[in-house]
PyMOL CGO cylinders between C-alpha atoms (Angstrom):
from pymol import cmd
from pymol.cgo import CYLINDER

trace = [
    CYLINDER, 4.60, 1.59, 14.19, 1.12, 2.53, 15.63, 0.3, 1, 1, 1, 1, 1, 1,
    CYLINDER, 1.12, 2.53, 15.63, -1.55, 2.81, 12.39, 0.3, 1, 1, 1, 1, 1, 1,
    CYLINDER, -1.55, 2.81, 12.39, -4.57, 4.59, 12.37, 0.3, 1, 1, 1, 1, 1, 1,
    CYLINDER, -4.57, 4.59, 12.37, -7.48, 4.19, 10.18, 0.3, 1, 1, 1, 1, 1, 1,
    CYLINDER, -7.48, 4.19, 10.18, -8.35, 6.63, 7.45, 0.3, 1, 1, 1, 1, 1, 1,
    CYLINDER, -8.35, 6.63, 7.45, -11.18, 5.89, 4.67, 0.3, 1, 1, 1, 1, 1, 1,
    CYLINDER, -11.18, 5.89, 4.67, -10.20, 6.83, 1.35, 0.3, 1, 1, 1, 1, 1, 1,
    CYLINDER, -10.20, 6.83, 1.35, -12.70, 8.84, -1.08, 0.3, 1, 1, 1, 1, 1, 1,
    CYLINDER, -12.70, 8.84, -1.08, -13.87, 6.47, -3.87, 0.3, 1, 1, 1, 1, 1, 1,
    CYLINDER, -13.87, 6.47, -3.87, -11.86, 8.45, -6.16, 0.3, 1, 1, 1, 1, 1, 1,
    CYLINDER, -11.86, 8.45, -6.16, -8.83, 7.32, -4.33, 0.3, 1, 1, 1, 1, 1, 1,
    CYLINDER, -8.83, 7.32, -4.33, -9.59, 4.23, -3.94, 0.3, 1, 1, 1, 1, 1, 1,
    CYLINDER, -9.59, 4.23, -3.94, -9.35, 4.37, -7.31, 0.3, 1, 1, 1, 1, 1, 1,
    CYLINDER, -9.35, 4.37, -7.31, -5.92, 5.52, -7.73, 0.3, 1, 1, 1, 1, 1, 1,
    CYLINDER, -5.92, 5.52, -7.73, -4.57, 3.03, -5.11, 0.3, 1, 1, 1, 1, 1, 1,
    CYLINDER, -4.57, 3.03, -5.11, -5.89, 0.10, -7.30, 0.3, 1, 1, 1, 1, 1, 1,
    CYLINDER, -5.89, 0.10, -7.30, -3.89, 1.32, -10.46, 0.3, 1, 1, 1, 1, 1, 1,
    CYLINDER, -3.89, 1.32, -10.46, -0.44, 1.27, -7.98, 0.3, 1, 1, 1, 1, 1, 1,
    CYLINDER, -0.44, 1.27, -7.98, -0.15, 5.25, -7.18, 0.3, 1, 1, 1, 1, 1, 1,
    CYLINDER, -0.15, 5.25, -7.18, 2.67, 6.10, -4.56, 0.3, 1, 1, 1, 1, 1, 1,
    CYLINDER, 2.67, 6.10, -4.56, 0.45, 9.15, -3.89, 0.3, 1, 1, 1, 1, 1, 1,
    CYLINDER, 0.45, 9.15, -3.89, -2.84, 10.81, -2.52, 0.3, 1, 1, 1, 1, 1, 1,
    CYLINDER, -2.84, 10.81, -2.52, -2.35, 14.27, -2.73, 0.3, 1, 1, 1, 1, 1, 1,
    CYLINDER, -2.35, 14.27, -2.73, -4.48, 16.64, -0.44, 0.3, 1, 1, 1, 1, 1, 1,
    CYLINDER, -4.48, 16.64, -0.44, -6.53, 18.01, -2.69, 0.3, 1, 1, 1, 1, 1, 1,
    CYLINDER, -6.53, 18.01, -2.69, -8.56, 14.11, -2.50, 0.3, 1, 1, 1, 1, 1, 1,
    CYLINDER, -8.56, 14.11, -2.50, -8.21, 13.96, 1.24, 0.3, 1, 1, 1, 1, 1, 1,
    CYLINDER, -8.21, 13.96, 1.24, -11.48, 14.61, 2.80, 0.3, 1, 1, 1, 1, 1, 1,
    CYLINDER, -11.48, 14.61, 2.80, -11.77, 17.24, 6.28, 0.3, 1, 1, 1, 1, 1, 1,
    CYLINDER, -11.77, 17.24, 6.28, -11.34, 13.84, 8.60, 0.3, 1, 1, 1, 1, 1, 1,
    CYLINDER, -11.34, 13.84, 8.60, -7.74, 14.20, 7.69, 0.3, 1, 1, 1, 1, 1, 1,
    CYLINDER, -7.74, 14.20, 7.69, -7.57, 16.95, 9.77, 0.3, 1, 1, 1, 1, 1, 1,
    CYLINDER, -7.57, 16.95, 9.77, -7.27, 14.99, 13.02, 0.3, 1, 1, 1, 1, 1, 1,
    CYLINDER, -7.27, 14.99, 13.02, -4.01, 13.33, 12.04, 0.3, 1, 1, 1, 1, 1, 1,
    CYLINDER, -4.01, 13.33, 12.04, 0.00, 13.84, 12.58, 0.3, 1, 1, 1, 1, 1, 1,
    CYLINDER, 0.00, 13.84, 12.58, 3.08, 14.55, 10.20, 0.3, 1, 1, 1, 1, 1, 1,
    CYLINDER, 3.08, 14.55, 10.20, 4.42, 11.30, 10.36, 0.3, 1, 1, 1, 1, 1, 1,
    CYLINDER, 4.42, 11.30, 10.36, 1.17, 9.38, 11.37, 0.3, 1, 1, 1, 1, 1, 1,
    CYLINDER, 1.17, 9.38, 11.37, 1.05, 5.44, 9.56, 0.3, 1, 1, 1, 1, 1, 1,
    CYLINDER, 1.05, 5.44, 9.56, -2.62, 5.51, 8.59, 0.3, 1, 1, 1, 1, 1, 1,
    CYLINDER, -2.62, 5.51, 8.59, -4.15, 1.92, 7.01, 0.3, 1, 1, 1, 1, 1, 1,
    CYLINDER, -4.15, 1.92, 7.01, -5.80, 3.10, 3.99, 0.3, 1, 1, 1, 1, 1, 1,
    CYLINDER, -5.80, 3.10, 3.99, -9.87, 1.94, 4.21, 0.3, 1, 1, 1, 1, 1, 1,
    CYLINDER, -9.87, 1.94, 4.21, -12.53, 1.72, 1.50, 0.3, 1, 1, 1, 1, 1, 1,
    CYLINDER, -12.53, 1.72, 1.50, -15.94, 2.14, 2.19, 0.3, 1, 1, 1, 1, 1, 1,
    CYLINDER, -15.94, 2.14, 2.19, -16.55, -1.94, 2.61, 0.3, 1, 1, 1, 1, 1, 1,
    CYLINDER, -16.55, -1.94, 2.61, -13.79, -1.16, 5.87, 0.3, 1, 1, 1, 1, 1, 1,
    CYLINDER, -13.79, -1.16, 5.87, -10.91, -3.17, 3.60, 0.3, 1, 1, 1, 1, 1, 1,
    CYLINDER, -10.91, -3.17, 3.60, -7.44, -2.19, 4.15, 0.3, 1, 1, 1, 1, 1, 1,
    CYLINDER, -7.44, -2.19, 4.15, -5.82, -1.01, 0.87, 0.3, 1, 1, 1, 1, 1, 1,
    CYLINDER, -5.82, -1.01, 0.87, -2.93, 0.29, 1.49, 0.3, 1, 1, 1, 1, 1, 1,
    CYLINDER, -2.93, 0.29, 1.49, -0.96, 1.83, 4.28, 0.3, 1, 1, 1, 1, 1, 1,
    CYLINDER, -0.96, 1.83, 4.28, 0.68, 5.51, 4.20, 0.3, 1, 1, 1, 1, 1, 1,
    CYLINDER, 0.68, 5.51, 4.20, 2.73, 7.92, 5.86, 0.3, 1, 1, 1, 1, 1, 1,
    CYLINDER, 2.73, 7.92, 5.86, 0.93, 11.57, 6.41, 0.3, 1, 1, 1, 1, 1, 1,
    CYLINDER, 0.93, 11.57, 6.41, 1.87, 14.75, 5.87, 0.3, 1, 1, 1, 1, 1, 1,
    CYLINDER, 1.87, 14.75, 5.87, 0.32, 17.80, 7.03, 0.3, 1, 1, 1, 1, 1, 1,
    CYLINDER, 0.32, 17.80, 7.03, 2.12, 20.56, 4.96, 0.3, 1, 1, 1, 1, 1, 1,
    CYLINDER, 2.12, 20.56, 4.96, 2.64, 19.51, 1.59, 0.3, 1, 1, 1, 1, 1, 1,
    CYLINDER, 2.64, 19.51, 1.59, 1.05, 18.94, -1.54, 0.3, 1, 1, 1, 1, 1, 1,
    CYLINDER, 1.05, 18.94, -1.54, 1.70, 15.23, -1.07, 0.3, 1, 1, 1, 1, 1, 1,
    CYLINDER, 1.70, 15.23, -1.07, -0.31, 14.16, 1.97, 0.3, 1, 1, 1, 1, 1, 1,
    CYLINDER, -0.31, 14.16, 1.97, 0.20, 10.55, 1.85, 0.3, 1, 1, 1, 1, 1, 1,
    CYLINDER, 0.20, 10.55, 1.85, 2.86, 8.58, 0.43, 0.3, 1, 1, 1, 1, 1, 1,
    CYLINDER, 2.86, 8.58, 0.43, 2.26, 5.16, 0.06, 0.3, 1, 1, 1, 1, 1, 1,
    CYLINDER, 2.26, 5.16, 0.06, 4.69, 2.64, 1.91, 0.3, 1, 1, 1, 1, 1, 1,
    CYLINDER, 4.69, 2.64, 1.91, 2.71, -0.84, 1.69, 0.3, 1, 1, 1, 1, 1, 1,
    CYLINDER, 2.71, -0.84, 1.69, -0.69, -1.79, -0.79, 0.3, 1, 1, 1, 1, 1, 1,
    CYLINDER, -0.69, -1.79, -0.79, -2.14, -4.93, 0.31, 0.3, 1, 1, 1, 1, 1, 1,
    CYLINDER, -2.14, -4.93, 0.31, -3.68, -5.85, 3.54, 0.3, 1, 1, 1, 1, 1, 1,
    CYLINDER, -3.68, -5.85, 3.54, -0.67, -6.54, 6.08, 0.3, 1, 1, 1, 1, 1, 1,
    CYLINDER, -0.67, -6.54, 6.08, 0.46, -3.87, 7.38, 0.3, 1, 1, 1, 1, 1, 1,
    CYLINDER, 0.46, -3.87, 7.38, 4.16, -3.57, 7.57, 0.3, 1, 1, 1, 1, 1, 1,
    CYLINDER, 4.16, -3.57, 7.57, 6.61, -4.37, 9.81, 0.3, 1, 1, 1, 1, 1, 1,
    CYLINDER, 6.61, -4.37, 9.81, 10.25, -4.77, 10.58, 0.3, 1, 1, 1, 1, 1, 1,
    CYLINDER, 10.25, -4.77, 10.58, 10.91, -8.01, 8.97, 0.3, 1, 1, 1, 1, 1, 1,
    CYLINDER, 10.91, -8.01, 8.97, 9.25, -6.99, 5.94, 0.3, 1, 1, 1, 1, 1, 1,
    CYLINDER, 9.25, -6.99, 5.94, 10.96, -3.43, 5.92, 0.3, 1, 1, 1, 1, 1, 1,
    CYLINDER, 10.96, -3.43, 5.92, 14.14, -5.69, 5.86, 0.3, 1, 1, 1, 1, 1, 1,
    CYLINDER, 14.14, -5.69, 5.86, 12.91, -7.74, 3.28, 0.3, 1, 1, 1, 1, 1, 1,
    CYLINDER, 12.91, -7.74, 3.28, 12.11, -5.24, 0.93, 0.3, 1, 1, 1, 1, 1, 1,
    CYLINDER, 12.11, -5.24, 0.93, 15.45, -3.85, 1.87, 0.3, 1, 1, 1, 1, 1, 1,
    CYLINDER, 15.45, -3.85, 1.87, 17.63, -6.59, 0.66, 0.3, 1, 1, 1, 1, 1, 1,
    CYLINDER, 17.63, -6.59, 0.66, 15.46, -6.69, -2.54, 0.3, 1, 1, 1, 1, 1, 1,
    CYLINDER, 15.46, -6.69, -2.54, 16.93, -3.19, -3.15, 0.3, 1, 1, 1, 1, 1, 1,
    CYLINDER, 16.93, -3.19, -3.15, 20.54, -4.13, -2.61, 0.3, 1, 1, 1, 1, 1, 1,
    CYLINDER, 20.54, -4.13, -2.61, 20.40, -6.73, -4.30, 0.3, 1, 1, 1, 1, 1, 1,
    CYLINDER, 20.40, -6.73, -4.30, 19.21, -5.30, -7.78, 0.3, 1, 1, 1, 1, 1, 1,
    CYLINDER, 19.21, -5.30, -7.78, 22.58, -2.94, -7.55, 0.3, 1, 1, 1, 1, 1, 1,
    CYLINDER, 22.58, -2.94, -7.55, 24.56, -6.02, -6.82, 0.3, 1, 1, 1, 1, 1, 1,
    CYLINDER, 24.56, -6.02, -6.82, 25.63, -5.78, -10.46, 0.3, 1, 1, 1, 1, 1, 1,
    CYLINDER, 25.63, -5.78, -10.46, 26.86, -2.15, -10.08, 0.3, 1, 1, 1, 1, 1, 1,
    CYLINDER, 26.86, -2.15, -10.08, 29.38, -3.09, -7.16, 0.3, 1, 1, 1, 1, 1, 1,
    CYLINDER, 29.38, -3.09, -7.16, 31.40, -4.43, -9.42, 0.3, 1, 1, 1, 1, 1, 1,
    CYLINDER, 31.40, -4.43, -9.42, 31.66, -0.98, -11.07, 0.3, 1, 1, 1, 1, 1, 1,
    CYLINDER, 31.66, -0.98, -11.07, 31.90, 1.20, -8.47, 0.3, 1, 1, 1, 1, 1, 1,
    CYLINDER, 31.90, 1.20, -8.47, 31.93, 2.04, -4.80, 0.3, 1, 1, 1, 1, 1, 1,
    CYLINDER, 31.93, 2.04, -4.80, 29.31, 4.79, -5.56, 0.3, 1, 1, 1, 1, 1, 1,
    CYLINDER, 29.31, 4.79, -5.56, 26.00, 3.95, -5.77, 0.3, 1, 1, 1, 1, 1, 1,
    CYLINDER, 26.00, 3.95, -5.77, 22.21, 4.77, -4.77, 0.3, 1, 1, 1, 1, 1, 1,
    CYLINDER, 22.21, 4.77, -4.77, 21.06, 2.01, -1.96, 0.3, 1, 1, 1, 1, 1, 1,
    CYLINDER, 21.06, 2.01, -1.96, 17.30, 3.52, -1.70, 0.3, 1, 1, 1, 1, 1, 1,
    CYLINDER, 17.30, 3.52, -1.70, 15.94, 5.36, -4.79, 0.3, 1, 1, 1, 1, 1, 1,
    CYLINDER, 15.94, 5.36, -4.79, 12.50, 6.87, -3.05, 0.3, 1, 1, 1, 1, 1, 1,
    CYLINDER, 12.50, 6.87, -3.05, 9.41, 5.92, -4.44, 0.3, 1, 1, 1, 1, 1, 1,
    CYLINDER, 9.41, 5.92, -4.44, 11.20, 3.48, -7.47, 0.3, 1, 1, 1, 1, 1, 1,
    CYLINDER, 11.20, 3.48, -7.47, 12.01, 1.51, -4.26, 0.3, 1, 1, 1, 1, 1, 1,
    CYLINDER, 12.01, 1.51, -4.26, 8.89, 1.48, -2.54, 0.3, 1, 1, 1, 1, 1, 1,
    CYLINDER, 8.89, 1.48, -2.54, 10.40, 3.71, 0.17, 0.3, 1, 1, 1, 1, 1, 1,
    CYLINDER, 10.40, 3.71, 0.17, 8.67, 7.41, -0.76, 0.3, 1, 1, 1, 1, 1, 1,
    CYLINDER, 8.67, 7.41, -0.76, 10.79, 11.01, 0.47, 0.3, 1, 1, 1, 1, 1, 1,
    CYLINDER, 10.79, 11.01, 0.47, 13.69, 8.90, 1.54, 0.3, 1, 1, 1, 1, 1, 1,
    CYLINDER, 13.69, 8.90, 1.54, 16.93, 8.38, -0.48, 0.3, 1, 1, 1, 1, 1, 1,
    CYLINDER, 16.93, 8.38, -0.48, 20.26, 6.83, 0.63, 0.3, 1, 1, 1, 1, 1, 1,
    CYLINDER, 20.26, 6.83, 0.63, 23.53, 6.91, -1.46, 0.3, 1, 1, 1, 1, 1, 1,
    CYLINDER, 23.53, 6.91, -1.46, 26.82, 4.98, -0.33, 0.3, 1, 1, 1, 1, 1, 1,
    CYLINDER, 26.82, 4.98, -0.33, 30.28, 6.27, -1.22, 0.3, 1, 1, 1, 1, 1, 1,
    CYLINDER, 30.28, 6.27, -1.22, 32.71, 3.23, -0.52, 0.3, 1, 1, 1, 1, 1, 1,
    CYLINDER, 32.71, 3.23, -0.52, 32.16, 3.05, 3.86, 0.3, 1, 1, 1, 1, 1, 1,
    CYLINDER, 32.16, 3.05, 3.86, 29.86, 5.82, 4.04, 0.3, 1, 1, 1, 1, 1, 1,
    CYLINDER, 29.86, 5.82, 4.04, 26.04, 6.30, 3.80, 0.3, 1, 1, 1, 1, 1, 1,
    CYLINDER, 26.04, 6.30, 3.80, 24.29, 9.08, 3.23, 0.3, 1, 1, 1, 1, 1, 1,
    CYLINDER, 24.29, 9.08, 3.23, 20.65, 9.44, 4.14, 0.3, 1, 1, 1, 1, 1, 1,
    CYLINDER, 20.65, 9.44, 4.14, 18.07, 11.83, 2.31, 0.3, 1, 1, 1, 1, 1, 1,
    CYLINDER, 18.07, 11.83, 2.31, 14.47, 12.83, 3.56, 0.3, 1, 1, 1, 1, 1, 1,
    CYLINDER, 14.47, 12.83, 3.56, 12.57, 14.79, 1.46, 0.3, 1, 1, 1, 1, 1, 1,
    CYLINDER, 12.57, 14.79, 1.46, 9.48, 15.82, 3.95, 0.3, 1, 1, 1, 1, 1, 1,
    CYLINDER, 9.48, 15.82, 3.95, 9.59, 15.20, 8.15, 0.3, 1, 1, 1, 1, 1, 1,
    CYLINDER, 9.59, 15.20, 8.15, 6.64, 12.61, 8.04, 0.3, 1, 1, 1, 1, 1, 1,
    CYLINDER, 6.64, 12.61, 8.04, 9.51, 9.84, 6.69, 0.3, 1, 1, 1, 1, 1, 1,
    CYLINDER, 9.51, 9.84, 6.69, 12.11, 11.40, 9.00, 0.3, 1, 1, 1, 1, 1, 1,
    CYLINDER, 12.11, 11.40, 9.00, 11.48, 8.01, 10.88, 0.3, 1, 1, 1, 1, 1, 1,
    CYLINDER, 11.48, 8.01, 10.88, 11.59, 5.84, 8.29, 0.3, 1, 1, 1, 1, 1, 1,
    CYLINDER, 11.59, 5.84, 8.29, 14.45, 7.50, 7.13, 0.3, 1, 1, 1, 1, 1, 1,
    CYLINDER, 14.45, 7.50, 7.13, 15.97, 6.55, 10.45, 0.3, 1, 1, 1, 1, 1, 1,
    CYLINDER, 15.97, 6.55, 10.45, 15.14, 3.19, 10.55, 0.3, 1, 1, 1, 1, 1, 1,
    CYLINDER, 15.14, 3.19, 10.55, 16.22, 2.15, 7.00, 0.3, 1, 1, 1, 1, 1, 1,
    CYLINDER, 16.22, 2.15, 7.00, 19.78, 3.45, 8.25, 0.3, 1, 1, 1, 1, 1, 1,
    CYLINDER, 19.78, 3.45, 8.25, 20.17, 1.99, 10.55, 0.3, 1, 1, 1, 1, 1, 1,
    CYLINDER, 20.17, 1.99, 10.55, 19.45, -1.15, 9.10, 0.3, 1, 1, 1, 1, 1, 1,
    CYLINDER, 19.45, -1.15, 9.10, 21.74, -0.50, 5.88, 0.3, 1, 1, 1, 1, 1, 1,
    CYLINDER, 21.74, -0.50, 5.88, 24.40, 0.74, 8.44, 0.3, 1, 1, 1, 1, 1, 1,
    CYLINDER, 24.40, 0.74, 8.44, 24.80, -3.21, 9.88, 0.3, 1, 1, 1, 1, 1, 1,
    CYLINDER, 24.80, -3.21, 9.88, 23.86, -4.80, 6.21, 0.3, 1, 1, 1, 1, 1, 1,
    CYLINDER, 23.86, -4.80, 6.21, 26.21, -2.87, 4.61, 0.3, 1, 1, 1, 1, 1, 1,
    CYLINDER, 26.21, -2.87, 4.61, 28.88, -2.59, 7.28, 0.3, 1, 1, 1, 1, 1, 1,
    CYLINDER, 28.88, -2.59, 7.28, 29.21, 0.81, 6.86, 0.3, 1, 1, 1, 1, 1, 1,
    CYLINDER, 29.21, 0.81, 6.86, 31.82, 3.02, 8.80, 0.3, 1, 1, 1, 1, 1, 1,
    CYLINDER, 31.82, 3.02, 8.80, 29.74, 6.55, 8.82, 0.3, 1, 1, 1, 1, 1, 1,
    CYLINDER, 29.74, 6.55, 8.82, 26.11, 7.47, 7.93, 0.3, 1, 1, 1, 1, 1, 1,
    CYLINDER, 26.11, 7.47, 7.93, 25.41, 11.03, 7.31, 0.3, 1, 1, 1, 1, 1, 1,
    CYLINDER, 25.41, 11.03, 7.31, 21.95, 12.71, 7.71, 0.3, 1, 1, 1, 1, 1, 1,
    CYLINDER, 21.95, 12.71, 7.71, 22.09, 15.31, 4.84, 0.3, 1, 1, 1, 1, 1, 1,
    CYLINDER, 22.09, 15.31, 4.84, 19.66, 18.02, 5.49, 0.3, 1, 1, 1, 1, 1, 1,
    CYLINDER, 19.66, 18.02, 5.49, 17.58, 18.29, 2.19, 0.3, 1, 1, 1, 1, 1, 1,
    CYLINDER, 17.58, 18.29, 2.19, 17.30, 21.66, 0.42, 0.3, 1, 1, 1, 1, 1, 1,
    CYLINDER, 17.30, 21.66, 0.42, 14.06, 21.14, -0.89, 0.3, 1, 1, 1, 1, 1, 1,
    CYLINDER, 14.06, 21.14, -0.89, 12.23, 21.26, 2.57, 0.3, 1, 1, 1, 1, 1, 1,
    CYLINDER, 12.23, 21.26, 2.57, 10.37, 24.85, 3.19, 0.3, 1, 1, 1, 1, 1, 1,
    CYLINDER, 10.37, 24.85, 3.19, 12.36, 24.74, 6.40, 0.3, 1, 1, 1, 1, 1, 1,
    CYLINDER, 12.36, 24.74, 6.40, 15.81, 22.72, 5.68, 0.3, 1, 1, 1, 1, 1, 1,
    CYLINDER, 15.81, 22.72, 5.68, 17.25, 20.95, 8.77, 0.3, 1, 1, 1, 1, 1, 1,
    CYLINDER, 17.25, 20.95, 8.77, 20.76, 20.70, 9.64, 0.3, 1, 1, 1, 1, 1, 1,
    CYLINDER, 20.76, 20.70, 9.64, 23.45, 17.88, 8.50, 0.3, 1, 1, 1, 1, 1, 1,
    CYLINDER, 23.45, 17.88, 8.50, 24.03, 15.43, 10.84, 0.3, 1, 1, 1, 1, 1, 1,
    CYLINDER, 24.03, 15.43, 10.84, 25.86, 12.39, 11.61, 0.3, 1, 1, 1, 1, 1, 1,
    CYLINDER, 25.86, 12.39, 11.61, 23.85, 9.02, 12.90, 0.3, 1, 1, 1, 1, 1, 1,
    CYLINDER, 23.85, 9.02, 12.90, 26.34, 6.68, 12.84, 0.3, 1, 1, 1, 1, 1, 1,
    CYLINDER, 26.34, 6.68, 12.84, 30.32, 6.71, 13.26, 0.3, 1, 1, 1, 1, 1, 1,
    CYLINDER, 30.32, 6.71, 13.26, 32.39, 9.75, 13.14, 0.3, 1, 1, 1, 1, 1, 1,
    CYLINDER, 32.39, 9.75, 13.14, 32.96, 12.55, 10.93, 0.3, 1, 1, 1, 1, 1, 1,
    CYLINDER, 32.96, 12.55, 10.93, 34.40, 10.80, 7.48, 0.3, 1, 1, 1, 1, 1, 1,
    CYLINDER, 34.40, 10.80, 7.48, 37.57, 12.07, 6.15, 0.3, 1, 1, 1, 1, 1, 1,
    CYLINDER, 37.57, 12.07, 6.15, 38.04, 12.38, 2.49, 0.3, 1, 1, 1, 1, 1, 1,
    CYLINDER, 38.04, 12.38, 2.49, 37.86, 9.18, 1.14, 0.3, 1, 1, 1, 1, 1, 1,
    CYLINDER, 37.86, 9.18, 1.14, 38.91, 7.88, -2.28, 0.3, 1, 1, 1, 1, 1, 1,
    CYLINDER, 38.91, 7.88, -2.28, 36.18, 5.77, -4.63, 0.3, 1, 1, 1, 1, 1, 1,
    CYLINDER, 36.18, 5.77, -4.63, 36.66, 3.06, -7.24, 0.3, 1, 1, 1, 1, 1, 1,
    CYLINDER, 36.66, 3.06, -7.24, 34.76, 3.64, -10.44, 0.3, 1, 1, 1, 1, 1, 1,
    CYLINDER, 34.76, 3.64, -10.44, 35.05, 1.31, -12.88, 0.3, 1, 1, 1, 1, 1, 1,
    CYLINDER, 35.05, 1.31, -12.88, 39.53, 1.45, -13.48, 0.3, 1, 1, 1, 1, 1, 1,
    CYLINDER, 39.53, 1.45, -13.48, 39.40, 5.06, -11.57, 0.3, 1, 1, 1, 1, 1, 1,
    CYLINDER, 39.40, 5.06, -11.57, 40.29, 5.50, -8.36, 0.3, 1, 1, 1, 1, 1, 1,
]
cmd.load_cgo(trace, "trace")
């Protein structure tokens, strides 16, 4: 993932130290005008420290969402790291049922992007194209950790321009039965 640099007002830097998932473009200053939907920028304070790193986005209210605070920048092993950590707080819930939610956004450290399971099938949410990517990626990977059969790119009504449904991996799923708790 290529990053580019981006210094943060000192308001901001502000609201990255207290944890925020969020700059909103209202605090971005007119040098954010040179960047991408979808661009990885490393977060900068005036010193030239690395605060955080964040995925752009051009058209919406939101125009960073925060992926990584800290330093090191990201990268696949610790995408798959942080991964696993997810899975394995619903551990419990398998027990329950064969229906759960794998990513839960920014709760999971992975802002815009959801991903549900439904016994052998995934289903992959992205709120905003900038984490269209990410969205990608993640399904991949919960595709081989998860051994699923199908994953399912739903396309999310809340975009201003909704894509279409699509499927990543596998074949079109036929109806399939789930266990919840004695229901089947």
């Amino acid at each position: 993932m290529k990053t580019r640099r981006y210094q943060v007002k000192k308001e901001v830097e502000t609201i990255l130290k207290h944890g925020h998932p969020w700059i909103f473009k209202s605090h971005l200053s007119s040098a954010s005008s040179v960047f991408k939907s979808g661009d990885c920028l490393a977060l900068m304070n005036a010193a030239n420290e690395v605060l955080a790193y964040g995925i752009f986005e051009r058209d919406a209210l939101i125009a960073i969402r925060i992926i990584k605070f800290g330093k090191t920048p990201p990268d696949a092993e610790w995408f798959k790291t942080k991964l696993k950590k997810c899975l394995l707080k619903r551990e419990n819930i398998k027990n329950f049922t064969e229906g759960y939610r794998a990513i839960h956004g920014e709760n999971d450290g992975f802002p815009g992007v959801v991903f549900d399971v439904y016994h052998k099938t995934g289903v992959l949410q992205t709120y905003v194209p900038s984490v269209d990517s990410l969205g990608r990626y993640l399904a991949k990977v919960l595709q081989k950790e998860l051994q699923l059969e199908t994953v399912i790119w739903k396309a999310p009504s809340r975009r201003k321009k909704p894509g279409v449904t699509r499927i990543l991996y596998g074949s079109h799923p036929k109806v399939q039965w789930m266990r919840e708790g004695k229901l089947k």
